[in-house]
N, C-alpha and C positions, 0 to 999 in steps of 0.2 A: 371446590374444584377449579383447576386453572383454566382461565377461559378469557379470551381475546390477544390480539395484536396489539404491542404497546412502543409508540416511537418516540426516544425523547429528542422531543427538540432543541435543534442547537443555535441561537441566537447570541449575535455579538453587539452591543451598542443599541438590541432591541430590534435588530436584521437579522431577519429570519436566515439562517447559510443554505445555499441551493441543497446540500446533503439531505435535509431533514424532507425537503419535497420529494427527492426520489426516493427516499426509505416509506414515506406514504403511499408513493404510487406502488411501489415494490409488495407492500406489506395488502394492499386494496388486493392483489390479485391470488396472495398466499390466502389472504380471511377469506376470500369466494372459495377458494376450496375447502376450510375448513370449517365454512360456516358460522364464521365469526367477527366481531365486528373490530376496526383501526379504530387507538382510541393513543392520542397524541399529548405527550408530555410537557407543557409550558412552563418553564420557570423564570423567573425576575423579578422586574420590580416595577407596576405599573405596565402591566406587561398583556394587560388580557384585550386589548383591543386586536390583538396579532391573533387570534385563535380562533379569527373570520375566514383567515386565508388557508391555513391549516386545512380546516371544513373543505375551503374551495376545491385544494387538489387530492382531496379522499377521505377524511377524516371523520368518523362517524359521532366521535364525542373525542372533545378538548378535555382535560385536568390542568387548572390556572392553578401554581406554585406560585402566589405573587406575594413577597417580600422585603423589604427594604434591606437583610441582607443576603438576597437574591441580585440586588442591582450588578453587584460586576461577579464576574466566575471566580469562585475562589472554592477550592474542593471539596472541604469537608460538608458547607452547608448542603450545595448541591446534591453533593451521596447522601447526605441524610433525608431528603429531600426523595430522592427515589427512592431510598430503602423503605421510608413511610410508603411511599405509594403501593410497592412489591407486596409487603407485608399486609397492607390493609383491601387491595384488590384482586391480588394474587392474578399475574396476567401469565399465559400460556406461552406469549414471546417478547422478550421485551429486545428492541434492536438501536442500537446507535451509530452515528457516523465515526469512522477509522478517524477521525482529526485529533489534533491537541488535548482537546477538550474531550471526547469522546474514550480517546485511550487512556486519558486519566480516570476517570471517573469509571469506568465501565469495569476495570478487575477489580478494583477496590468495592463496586456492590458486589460481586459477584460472590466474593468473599466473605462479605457480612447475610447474606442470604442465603448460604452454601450450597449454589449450582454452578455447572459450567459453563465456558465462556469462549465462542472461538473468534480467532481476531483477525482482521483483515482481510473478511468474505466478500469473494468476487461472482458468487450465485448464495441463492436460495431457494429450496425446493421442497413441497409437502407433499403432492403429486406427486406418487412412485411412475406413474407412465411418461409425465412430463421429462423425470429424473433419469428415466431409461434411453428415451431421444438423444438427451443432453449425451450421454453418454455412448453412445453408438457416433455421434456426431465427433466428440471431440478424442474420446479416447480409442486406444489399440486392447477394451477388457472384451477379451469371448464374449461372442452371444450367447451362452449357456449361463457364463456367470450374469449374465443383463438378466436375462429369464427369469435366471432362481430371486431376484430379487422380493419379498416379501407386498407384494399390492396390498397390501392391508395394512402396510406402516404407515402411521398418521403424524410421525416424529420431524421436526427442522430437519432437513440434510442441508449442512452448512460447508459450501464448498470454496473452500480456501488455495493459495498457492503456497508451497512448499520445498524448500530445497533449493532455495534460489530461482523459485520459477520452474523447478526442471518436471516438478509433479504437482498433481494438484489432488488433495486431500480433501474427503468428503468425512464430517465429522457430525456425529449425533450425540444428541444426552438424552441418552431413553429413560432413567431413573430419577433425575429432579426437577424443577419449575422454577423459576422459568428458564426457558430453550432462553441463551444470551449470545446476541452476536454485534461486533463491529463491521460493519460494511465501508468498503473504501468507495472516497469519493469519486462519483464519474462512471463507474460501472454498471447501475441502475439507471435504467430507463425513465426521463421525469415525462412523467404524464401528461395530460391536457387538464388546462383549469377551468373552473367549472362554477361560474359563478350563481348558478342557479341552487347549489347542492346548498344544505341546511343539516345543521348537526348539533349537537347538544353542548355546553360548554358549561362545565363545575368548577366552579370555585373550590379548592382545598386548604385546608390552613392544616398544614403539615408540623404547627407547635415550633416554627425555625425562629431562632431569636440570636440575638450580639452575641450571646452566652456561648453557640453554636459554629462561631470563628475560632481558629485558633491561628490566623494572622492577623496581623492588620493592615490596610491598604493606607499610605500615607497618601500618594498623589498615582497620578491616572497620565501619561506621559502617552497620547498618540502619534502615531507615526504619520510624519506629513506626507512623504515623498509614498503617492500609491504604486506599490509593484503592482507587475502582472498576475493574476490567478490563473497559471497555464491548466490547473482543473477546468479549467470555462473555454477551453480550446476545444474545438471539434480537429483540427490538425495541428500536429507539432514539428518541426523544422529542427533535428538535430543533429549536431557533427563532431570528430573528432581533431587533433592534430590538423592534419592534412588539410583541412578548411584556409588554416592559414592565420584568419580574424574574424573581426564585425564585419567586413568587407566580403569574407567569403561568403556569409550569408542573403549578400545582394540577391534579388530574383530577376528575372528578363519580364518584360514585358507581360510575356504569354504563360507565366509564370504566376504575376499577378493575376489573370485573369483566371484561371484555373484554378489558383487557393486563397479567395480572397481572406482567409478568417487565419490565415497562418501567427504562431505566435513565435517566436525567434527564442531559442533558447540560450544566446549568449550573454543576456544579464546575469541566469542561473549559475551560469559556469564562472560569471565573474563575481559574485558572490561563494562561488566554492572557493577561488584562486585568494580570495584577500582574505579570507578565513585561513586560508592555507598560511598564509604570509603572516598572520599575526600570531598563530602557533608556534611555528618554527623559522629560523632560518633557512636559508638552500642548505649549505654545509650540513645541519642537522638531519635535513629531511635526508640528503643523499648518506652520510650513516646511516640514519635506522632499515632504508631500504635497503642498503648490504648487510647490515648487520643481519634484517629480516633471508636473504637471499643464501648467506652461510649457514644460519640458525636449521634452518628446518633438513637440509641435506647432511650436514656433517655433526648434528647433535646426536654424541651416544655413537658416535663412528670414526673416532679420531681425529676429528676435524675435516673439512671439507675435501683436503685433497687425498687423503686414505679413502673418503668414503666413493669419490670417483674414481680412484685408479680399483676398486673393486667390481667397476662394472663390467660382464664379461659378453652384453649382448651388443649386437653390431649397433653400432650408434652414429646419426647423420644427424650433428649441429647447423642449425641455419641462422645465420645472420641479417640482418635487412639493413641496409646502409644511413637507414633515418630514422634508425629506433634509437631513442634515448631513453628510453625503459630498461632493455637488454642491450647494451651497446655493443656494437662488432665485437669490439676489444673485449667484452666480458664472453663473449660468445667464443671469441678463438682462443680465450684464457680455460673456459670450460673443454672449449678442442683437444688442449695442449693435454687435458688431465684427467680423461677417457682414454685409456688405451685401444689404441687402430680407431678409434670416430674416425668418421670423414666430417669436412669443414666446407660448406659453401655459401655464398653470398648472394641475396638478390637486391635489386633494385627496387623504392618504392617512394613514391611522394605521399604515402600517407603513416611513415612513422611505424609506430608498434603494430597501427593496426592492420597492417599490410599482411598479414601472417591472413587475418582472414579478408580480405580481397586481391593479392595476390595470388591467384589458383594453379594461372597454367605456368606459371614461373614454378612454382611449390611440385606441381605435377611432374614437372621435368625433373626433378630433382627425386622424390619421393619414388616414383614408377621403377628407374633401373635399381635404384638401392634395393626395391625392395625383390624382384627380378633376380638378383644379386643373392 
């Protein structure tokens, strides 16, 4: 019978990553409700004196996977690694961190154990009353459908984002074992540590051997220069265009004083930009996003300007004078090829994104058209 909470932990370098402590503290409060006990994944190499700390923030029994080729993460030993443990303990829920490491590994057992696996869970719930809160709270579902809810489900309800964010999806696996989920990092609550707690810790020897790679690691290359982990942010600082630079991101004084823990998000963005720049040239980028801009309106409709002079509902093109996404010119080129559109212009020092804080410019514009 499936029975217990099981966390694998995610260790880099033999550093425990904060994810695997909030998936303990997470998983401590799902086993109080179902009566059962967190029972935490260790894998590496030389690796079992880290399976103190585990214990400290919840952990009622360690499994040491220690290895020599366990030392650096490389896939398959790892997944075989848990699949021995899955198949030989059979746990009720086995949960890992959304990261790198975690999204690799976590379909691929899913797969050789033949259960479900949802990914990118930003709750967890076993408690159907707890799960009914949640949902009075956050969502617009009738309280009829809250009600009918089943109180006697004892199943994960794994609740996920969906659709870009726009919905959020509550998913169960009521027919296999183990319930499997990715949790992203930051969204669980880490607990208080607990240096008096005392837990059990097994050595396993899961049979992993050389034989069990199917790479091989030549050399081990770390990164000098440390980035920021804006997951370790309690507040994020972010902007568009209109900022300007690194300079727009200056704070005043009373600014500092109010966020001192702010993390700046203009490295990120400058790490997108040189990424951008070694892909493509400008030239190129500015093709594909016209090519993208005709493709989708005049595919399968005679090309773009047939499939606008077809539109027959009153149509008001708006321009913003600082967008270089939808430039004026493309906008009064769209004007020209809408028959009767109306064509107007507003002002914005924030670029494309001016469409959404622009309001009462847009309001003036929008109210008599639609009046009209």
């Amino acid at each position: 019978m499936s029975k217990d909470i099981y966390v694998v932990v995610e260790q880099r370098n033999g550093n425990i990553q904060k994810v695997t402590y909030e998936l303990i503290s997470e998983a401590t409060k799902l086993a109080a409700d179902l009566g059962e006990q967190v029972v935490a994944v260790l894998m590496g190499y030389k690796i079992a004196d880290k399976a103190q700390s585990l214990i400290h923030y919840g952990a009622q029994k360690v499994l040491v996977l220690d290895a020599p080729v366990l030392e650096h993460y490389t896939t398959e030993p790892y997944v075989r690694g848990i699949e021995y443990v899955i198949k030989n303990y059979e746990p009720n829920i086995v949960l890992f961190g959304a990261s790198s490491i975690g999204r690799d590994m976590a379909p691929r057992i899913a797969g050789r154990v033949h259960t479900g696996l949802t990914a990118d869970c930003t709750r967890l719930d076993v408690e159907v009353s707890k799960y009914q809160e949640y949902l009075r709270k956050a969502t617009n579902l009738p309280e009829e459908k809250i009600m009918a809810l089943d109180t006697s489900d004892r199943n994960l309800k794994m609740t996920r984002p969906a659709f870009g964010g726009n919905v959020m999806a509550t998913i169960v696996c009521r027919n296999y074992r183990p319930q499997m989920a990715t949790v992203r990092p930051g969204v669980m609550e880490l607990g208080e540590k607990d240096t008096s707690r005392t837990g059990e810790v097994v050595m396993v020897d899961a049979g992993l051997t050389e034989a069990d790679m199917n790479v091989e690691i030549l050399d081990v290359v770390k990164q000098t220069k440390k980035a920021v982990d804006i997951t370790d942010a309690k507040i994020l600082v972010s902007g568009g265009r209109g900022v300007g630079g690194p300079e727009g991101y200056n704070l005043t004084q009373q600014d500092r004083e109010e966020r001192p823990a702010v993390h700046r998000a203009s490295t990120y963005q400058q790490y997108q930009g040189e990424k951008l720049c070694r892909r493509y040239n400008a030239y190129s980028y500015y093709a594909i996003l016209d090519a993208f801009d005709t493709h989708d309106a005049g595919r399968g409709r005679g090309g773009l300007e047939r499939a606008l002079a077809g539109i027959k509902a009153r149509t008001l093109v708006v321009g913003i004078t600082t967008d270089i996404i939808f430039t004026p010119a493309e906008m009064r080129r769209l004007h020209a090829m809408i028959p009767g559109s109306a064509y107007h212009e507003i002002d914005s020092p924030f670029g494309h994104d001016g469409f959404l804080v622009e309001y009462e410019q847009l309001n003036d514009l929008l109210l008599p058209f639609m009046k009209n």
